[in-house]
Every structure is written in structure tokens, then in C-alpha cells.
C-alpha positions in Angstrom: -39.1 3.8 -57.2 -42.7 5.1 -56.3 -45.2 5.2 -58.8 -46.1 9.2 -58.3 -49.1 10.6 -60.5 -49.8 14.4 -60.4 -53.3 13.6 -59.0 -55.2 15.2 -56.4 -54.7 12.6 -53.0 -58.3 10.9 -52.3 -59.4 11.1 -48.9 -59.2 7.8 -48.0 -55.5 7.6 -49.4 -54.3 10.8 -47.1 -56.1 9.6 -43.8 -54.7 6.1 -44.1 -51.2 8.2 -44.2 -52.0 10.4 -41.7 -52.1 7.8 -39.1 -48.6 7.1 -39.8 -47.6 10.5 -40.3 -49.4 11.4 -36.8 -47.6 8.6 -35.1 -43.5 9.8 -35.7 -43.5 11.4 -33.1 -45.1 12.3 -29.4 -46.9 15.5 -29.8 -48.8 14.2 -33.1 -51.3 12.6 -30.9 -52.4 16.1 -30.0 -53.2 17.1 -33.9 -56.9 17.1 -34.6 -58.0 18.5 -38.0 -61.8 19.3 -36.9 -60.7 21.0 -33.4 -57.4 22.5 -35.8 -60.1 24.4 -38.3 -62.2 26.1 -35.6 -58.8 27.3 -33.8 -57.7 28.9 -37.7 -61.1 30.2 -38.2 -60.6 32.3 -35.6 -57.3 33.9 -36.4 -58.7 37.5 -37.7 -57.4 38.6 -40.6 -54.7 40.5 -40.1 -52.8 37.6 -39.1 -53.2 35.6 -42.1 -50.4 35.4 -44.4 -52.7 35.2 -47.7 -54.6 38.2 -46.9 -52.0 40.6 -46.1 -49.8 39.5 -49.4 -52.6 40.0 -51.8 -53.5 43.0 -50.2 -50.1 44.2 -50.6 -50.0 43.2 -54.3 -53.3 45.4 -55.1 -51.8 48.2 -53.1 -48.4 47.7 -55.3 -46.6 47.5 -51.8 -43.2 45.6 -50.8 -43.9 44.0 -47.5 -40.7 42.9 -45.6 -39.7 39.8 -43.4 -36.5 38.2 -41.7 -35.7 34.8 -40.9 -35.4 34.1 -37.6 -35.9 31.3 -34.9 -34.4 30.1 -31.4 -34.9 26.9 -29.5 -37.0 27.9 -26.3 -40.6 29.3 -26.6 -40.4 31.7 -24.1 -37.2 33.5 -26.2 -38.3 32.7 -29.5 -42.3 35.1 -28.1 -39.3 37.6 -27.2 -37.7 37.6 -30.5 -40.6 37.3 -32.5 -42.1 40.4 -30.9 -38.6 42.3 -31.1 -38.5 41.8 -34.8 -42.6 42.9 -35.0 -42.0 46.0 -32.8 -38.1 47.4 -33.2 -37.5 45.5 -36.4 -40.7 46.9 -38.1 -41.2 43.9 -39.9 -44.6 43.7 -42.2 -45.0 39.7 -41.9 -42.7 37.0 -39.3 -40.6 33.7 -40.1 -40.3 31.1 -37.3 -37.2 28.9 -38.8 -36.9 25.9 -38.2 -34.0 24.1 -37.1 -31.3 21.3 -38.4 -32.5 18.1 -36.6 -36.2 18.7 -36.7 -35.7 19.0 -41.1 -34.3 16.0 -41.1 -37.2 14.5 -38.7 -34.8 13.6 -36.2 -37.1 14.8 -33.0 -34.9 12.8 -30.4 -32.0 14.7 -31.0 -34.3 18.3 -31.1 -35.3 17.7 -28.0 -31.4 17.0 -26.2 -30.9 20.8 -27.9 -34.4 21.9 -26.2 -33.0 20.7 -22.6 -29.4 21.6 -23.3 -30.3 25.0 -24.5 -32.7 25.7 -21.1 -29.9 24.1 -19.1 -26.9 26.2 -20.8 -28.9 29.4 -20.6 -28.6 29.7 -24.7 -29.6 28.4 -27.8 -27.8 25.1 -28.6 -30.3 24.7 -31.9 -30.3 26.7 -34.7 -34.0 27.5 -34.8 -37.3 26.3 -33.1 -38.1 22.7 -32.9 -41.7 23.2 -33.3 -42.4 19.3 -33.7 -41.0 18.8 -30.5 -43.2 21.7 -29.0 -46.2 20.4 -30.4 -49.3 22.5 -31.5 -49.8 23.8 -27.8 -46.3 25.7 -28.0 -47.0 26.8 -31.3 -50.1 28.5 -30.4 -48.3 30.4 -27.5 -46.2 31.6 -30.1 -48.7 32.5 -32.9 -50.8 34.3 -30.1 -47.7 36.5 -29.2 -47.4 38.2 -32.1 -49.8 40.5 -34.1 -49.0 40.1 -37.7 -48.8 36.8 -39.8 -46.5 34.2 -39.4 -45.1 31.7 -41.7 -43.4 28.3 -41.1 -39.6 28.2 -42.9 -37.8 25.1 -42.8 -35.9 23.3 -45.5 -37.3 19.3 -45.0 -37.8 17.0 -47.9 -40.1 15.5 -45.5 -42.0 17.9 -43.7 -45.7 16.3 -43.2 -46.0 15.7 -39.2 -43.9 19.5 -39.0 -47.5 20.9 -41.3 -49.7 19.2 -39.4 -48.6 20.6 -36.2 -47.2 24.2 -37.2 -50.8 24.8 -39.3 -53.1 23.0 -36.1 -50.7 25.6 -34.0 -51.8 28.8 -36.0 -49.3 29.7 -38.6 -50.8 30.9 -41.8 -48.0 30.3 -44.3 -45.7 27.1 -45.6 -42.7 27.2 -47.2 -41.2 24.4 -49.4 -41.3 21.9 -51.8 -40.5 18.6 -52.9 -38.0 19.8 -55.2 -36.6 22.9 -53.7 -36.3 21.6 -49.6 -34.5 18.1 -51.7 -32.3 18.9 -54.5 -30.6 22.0 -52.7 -30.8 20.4 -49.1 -30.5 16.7 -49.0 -28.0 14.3 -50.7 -29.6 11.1 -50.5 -33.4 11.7 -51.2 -35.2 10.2 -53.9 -36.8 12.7 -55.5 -40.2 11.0 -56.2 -40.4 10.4 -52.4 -40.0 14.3 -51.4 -42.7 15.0 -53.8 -45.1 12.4 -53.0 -44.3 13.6 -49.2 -45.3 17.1 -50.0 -48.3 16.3 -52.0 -49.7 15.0 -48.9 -48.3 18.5 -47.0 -50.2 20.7 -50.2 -53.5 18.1 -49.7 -53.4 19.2 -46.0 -53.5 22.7 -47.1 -56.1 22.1 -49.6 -58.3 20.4 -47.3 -58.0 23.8 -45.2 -59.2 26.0 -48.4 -62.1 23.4 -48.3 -62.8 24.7 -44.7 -62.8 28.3 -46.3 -59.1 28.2 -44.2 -56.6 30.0 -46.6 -53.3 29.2 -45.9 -50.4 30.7 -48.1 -47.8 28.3 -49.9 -44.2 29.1 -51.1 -41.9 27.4 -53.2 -38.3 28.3 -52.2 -37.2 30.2 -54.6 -33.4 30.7 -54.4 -32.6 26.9 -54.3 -28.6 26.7 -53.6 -28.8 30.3 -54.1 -25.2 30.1 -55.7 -25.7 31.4 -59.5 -28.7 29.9 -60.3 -29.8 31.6 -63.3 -33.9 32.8 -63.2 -34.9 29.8 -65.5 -34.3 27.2 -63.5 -35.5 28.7 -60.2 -38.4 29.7 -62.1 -39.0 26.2 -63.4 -39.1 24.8 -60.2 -41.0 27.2 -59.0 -43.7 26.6 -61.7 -43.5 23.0 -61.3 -44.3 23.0 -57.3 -47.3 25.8 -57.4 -48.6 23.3 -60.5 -48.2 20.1 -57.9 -49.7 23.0 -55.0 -52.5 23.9 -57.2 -53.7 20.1 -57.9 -53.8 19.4 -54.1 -56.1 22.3 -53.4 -53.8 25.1 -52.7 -55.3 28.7 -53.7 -52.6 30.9 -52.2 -49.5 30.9 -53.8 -46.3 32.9 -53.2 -43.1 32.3 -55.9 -39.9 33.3 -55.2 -36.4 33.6 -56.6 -32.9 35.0 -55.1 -31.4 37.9 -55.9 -28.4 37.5 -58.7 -26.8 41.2 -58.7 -27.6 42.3 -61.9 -30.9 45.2 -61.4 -32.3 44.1 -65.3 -32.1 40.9 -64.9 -33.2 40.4 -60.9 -36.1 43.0 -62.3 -37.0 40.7 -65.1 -37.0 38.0 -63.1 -39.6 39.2 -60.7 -42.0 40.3 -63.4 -41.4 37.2 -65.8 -41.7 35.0 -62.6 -45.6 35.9 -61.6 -46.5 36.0 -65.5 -45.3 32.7 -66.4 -46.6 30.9 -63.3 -50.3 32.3 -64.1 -49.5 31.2 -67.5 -49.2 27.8 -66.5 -51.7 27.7 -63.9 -54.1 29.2 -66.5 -53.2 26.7 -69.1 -53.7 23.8 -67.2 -56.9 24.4 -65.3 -55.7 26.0 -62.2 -58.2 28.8 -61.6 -58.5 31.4 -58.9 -55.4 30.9 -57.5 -54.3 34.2 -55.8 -50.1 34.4 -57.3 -47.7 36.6 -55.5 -43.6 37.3 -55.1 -41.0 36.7 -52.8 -37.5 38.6 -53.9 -34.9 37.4 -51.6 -31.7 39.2 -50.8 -28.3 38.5 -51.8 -27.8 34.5 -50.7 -24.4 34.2 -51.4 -21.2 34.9 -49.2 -21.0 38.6 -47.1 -18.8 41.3 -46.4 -17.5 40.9 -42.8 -17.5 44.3 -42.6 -20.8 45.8 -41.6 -21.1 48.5 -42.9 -19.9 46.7 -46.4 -23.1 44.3 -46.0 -25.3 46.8 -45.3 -24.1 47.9 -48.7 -25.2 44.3 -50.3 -28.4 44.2 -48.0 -29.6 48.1 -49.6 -28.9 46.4 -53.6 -31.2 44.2 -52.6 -33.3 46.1 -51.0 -33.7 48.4 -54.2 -33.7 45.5 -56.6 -36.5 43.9 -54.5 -38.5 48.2 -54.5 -37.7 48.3 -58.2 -38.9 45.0 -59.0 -42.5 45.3 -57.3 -41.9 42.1 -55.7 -44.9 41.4 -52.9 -42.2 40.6 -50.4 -38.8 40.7 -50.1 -36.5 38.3 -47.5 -34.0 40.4 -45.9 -30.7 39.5 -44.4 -28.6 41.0 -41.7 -25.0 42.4 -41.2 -24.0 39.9 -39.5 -24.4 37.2 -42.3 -20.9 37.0 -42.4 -20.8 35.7 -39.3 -23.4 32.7 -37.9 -26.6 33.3 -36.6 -27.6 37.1 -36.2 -28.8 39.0 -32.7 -31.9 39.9 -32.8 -30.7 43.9 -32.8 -28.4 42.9 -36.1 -32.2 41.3 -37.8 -33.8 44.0 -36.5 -30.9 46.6 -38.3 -31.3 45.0 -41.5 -35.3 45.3 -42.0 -34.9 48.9 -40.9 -32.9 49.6 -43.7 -34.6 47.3 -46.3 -38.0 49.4 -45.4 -36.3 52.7 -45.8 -35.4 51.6 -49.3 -38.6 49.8 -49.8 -40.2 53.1 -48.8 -37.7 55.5 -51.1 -38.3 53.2 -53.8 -41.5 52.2 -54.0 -43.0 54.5 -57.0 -40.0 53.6 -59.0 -39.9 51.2 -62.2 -37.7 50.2 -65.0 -39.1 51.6 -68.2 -40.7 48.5 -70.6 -38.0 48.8 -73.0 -35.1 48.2 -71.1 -36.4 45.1 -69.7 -37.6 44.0 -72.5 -34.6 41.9 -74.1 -34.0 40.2 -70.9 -37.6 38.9 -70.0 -38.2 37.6 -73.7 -34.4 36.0 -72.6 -35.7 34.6 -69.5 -39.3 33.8 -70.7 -38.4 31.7 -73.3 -35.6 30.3 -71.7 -37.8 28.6 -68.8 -40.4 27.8 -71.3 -38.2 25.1 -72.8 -37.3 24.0 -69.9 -41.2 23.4 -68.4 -42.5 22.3 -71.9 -40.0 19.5 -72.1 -40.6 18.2 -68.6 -44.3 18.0 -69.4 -43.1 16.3 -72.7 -41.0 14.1 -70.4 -43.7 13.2 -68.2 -46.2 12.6 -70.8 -48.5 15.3 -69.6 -47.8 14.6 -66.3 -45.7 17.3 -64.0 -45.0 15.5 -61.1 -43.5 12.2 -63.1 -42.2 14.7 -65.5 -40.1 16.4 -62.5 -38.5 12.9 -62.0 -37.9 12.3 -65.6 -36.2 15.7 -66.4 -33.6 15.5 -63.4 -32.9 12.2 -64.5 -31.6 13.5 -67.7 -30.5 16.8 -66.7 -33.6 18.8 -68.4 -33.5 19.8 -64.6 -30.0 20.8 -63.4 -29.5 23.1 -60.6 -26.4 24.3 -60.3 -23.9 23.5 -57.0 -26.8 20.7 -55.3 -25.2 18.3 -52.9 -28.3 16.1 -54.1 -27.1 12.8 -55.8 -30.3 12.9 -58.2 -28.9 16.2 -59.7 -26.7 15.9 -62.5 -24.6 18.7 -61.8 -23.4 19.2 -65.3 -24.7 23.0 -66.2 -22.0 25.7 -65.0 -23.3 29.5 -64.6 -21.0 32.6 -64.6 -21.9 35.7 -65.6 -21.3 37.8 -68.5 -19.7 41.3 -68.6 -23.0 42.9 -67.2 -23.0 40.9 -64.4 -26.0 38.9 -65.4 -25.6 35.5 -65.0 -25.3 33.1 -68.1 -24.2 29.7 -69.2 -20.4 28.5 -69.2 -22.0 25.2 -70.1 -25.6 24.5 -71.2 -25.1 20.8 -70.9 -28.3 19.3 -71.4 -30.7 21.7 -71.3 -33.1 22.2 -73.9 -32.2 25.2 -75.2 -32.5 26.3 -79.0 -29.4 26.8 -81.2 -30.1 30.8 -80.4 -30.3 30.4 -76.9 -27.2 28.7 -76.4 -24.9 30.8 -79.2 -26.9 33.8 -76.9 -25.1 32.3 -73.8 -21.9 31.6 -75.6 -21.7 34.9 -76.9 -22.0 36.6 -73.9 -19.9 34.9 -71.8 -17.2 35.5 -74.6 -17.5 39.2 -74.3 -16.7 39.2 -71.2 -13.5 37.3 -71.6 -12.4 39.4 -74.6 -12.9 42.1 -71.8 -10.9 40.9 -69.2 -8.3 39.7 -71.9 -8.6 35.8 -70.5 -9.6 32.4 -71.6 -13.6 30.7 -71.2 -12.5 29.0 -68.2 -14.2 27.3 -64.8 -12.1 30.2 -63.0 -15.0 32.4 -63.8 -17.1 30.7 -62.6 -14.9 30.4 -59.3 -14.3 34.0 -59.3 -17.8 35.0 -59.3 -18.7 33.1 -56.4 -16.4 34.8 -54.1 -17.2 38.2 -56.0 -19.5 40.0 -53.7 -17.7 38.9 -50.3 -15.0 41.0 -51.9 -16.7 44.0 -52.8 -17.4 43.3 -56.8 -20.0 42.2 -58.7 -18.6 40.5 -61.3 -15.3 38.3 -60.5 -12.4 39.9 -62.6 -8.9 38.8 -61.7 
């Protein structure tokens, strides 16, 4: 087990890393950070992600972006300015793909010559590793809004130092949220010690006066997990972020169905991370939102996913969220065309646009954010009790004894043991709190609502709820009732 302290990576300790990290693979030769910071000092400022969020924020605007990424540079420019120009899109992804998250670069590039010799993509996104910081800059120069880097690697140092040398602006992950939800076998104190060096690197760039934007992934496994424990992590990671250096900081969570509670969320989200920020010396950090659509299972029909992708939309308005992730009618179905991403925005930023001077009045949010508020305090409080002051060893701690527990992760350090379903609202609640450290009211609060709803549907407290909302909004429902 490493011995991982929440402590900001001395210079010495990340260069004598770096060589190794620089040395995986080909193209890491052709990283240099001095040569790197002139080349992002000169991106203007409309292309930098941090900018354009917190400009957004004081304007009280939504900005949207896709996801999106192909194998070849050449259609990957193409797509990129499709989804700028048709698709309208206020900020762009370049997703990475399978092989090159789990830093297996030999294999990326078989898809990159396979894909040029079958005339289509044979990856499912852009190998940027593999392309190395030249091809990412011919990318990054194509397009004239800010991009971000979207991946889902538990170890994603060499992809940072390449993707950020090769212009992007904006970094998404985490130890915790690209591990637990992604990986089965990763130790959990490795994929944070691994991204501490990825938030130094980003850190050392704010010392350059260089700011590049960081997200968490909110939405985890993005199957019923309730807004505590996506907030949690999500606190935890921008407090590992913020010790590294990182100023710019974007939290996120996923869309659950309910308007009151995804509303809540959004607002209780920003609060409580500049609570704990603020409370342990993290000043001048720059927080903003990410609200991301529906990532659960899709109508086939398109016209019926439009239908899921508009709720979000107008959860993601309502909510004031900075940002909002939008999908496509074709989730149903594999990996969108670029007309069907296109689609999608289009109608996200007509309801971003409808909705934008719309709120929920105070009072009817009220209940649920003093729910979800003190809900994920327990859970951060006791994994700094855990770690003896300490987040990072506190993370490690709390999974280990289920403190942390997010629900349906193929990881093997995840306990597993907490089961959400919702109640007859359609929020989501606990079946079972396991071991959570919830107070007597918050678990009866929990209980009692997930009674109601089987008084309602005249059936027993059972798993099958929790199966039936799974499947619920495939089918047209929100809530999973026989």
C-alpha cells in the first residue's frame, strides 16, 4: 500500500516522476514544459475553458457541450468544427478512447492504422497519446472555442502532459471518480497518488499565470447515485485539486429525474464545495457546475429521447448550472453521427434559452437541500475523521469501510453494500444505508420514504425496486412501478 499524504508534490519529487511518466510512451519525448507554457500563453482567451465558465457564471448563463471523439485527426478537426458550427456548441469535448485509458498505446495505435486503412473509426475516440502534442495542437488550432480533455483513466499523467503541452484548456477526472466507477482492479491510493501528480502539473501551469480548468466527474456510474455521494467525491477531488495548485474548478453531478432534487443538487453542490474549500484554506479558487443529462439507459425511439434529453435540458436551465453535458438521440444505440450530436445540443440550447430566467422559489427547495446538505456533510466529516485530518488517506480509509460506497462500481475496493431506489416522488433514496454515517433521522427519513412509496404501489420493500427503476426511463417512466 502507498503511503499517500494530502501534500502539495515538491518539485523535486514530480520531476524525478516525470522522467518516468515522459518515457511510457514514444511521443512523451516531445513534451517540454518551458516550450509547453509559451505555446498556452498564447491561446487568447476565448479559447480557455476557465475564462469562458466563470464568465458564464457572472452572466448566470448555461453554456452547452457534447462528448465526442474519433480516431483520425483529420476527421476528428471535421467533427470538432461540425459540433462548433451546426451543433452550436458553447465549449468542445475531445473523448478519449478505451485503450489509451487504460495506457495501453500499442494497441491505440493498431485502431489508428486500422481505422485509416478501413476508411472508419475502429476506436471509440481520439488516441491523443498516440498523436502526441503536435496532433493535438492541429486539433486545438481548428476550432474557435475551448476545448477540454474527457477520458475516464485512473492513470492519466503522460495523456495531461501531452493533451495540456498540445493546447487544451480543461481536464476531467479524478482519482476517485475515473477508478471506482471505471476500473476493477485499481488500488485506490495509486489512482490518487497518480492524479496528484496530473493536478501538480496543472498547478505548476497557474504558477506560469496558465489557468487550466479541472473537473471531477460528477455522475460516477451514473446509475442512482444519490447527490451525497457524488457530491462527496466531488468535494474530496477539488480539495486534493486545490492542494496541488489548481484554481479553476468545475463540480459536477448527473441528472437523477426528480426537478427538486436535481435543482438542489446543483445549488447544494457549488455551496458546499466553497464551504470546504473555505474551511480548509483553499482561497481564490474560481468554483463552477457541470449538470449532466440523463446517464442511464435511452428510449430507442427518437423522438422518445429527445423527450429525456429536453428534462434535462430544463433541469440543467432551472438549476443555473454553468454547464450542462448533453446527450444525443441516438444514445440508445452506440456511438452518435455527428448530425445526431449536433441534434441534441440544438435542442438543449433552445431549452437553455427558454429557460434561462426561470428558478424554483427558496421554499420549495428548501427541505431537499437541508436533506442533501447534511447528508454529504456526514459523509465528508467522517472521512476527514477517518483520515485524521488528512483527505487524501481519509479517501482510502472511508472506502475501506464503506463510509464511501458508490452504488453499482465494478471496482473491487468498493463495498457495494448501499442500495438506492427512489421514493414515490421520484427522488432517489436509500433501500439500504449500510454503512453510511447517517444519523438516526436521516436513515428513519430514508426508510420512511421509501415506505410510502410501497404503501403506494401496494408491494413489499424489496431489491425489485430498485431493479425496476433502473430500467424506468428506457421505458418511458420515471419511477419503476410494476
Amino acid at each position: 500500500m502507498l503511503e499517500i499524504k494530502n501534500r502539495k508534490l515538491t518539485r523535486d519529487a514530480f520531476e524525478w516522476q516525470r522522467k518516468i511518466v515522459l518515457g511510457q510512451w514514444a511521443t512523451g519525448k516531445d513534451v517540454s514544459f518551458d516550450e509547453a507554457v509559451k505555446y498556452q500563453q498564447a491561446i487568447p482567451v476565448e479559447k480557455r475553458f476557465s475564462a469562458k465558465l466563470l464568465k458564464a457564471k457572472q452572466e448566470n448563463r448555461t453554456l452547452i457541450q457534447p462528448r465526442a471523439g474519433v480516431p483520425l485527426i483529420e476527421n476528428h478537426i471535421k467533427l470538432m468544427q461540425y459540433l462548433q458550427n451546426e451543433g452550436e456548441a458553447d465549449l468542445l469535448p475531445t473523448t478519449i478512447d478505451s485503450y489509451t485509458r487504460l495506457n495501453r498505446y500499442e494497441e491505440a495505435e493498431n485502431g489508428i492504422r486500422e481505422s485509416a486503412k478501413q476508411n472508419m473509426a475502429m476506436l471509440n475516440g481520439f488516441p491523443a497519446v498516440n498523436h502526441g502534442v503536435a496532433g493535438c495542437r492541429r486539433v486545438t488550432e481548428a476550432v474557435k472555442i475551448p476545448i477540454q480533455v474527457r477520458h475516464g483513466t485512473p492513470d492519466a499523467r503522460l495523456l495531461a502532459e501531452i493533451t495540456l503541452a498540445g493546447g487544451f484548456t480543461s481536464y476531467e477526472g479524478g482519482g476517485i471518480s475515473y477508478n471506482i466507477p471505471y476500473a476493477k482492479s485499481v488500488p485506490l491510493d495509486r489512482s490518487i497518488a497518480d492524479w496528484m501528480y496530473v493536478d501538480r502539473l496543472i498547478g505548476l501551469y497557474e504558477e506560469m499565470g496558465i489557468r487550466i480548468n479541472r473537473e471531477p466527474f460528477g455522475p460516477l456510474t451514473g446509475t442512482l447515485v444519490p447527490p451525497f455521494m457524488s457530491h462527496a467525491v466531488a468535494i474530496i477531488e477539488a480539495l486534493l485539486a486545490a492542494e496541488q495548485g489548481v484554481k479553476s474548478i468545475t463540480v459536477g453531478y448527473g441528472q437523477l429525474g426528480n426537478l427538486i432534487q436535481d435543482v438542489a443538487a446543483i445549488r447544494t453542490l457549488e455551496a458546499l464545495t466553497n464551504e470546504y474549500l473555505e474551511k480548509n484554506g483553499y482561497t481564490g479558487c474560481e468554483v463552477t457546475t457541470v449538470f449532466h443529462q440523463w446517464m442511464g439507459g435511452f428510449p430507442q425511439d427518437e423522438a422518445k429521447a429527445f423527450g429525456v434529453i429536453s428534462w434535462g435540458s430544463a433541469a440543467a436551465a432551472i438549476s443555473h448550472a454553468t454547464k450542462v453535458i448533453v446527450k444525443t438521440p441516438h444514445e440508445a444505440m452506440g456511438v452518435p453521427t455527428m448530425e445526431a450530436n449536433a441534434q441534441g445540443l440544438r435542442c438543449t440550447k433552445q431549452l437553455i434559452s427558454m429557460l434561462r430566467d426561470q428558478y424554483l422559489p427558496e421554499n420549495v427547495l428548501k427541505a431537499e437541500m437541508e436533506v442533501i446538505t447534511a447528508e454529504t456533510r456526514a459523509i465528508v466529516d467522517k472521512v476527514f475523521e477517518l483520515g485524521e485530518g488528512d483527505i487524501a488517506v481519509g479517501a482510502v480509509r472511508a472506502f475501506q469501510a464503506g463510509v464511501l460506497d458508490v452504488p453499482f462500481a465494478p471496482s473491487r475496493f468498493n463495498a457495494g453494500k448501499i442500495l438506492p431506489a427512489r421514493d414515490n416522488e421520484g427522488a432517489v433514496r436509500l433501500l439500504e444505508c449500510a454503512n453510511l454515517p447517517f444519523s438516526d433521522d436521516l436513515k428513519t427519513f430514508h426508510k420512511d420514504k421509501i415506505a410510502e412509496r410501497a404503501r403506494a404501489e401496494k408491494r413489499d420493500v424489496s431489491f425489485q425496486l430498485v431493479i425496476d427503476d433502473i430500467y424506468a426511463i428506457s421505458k418511458g417512466r420515471l419511477v419503476g412501478r410494476p
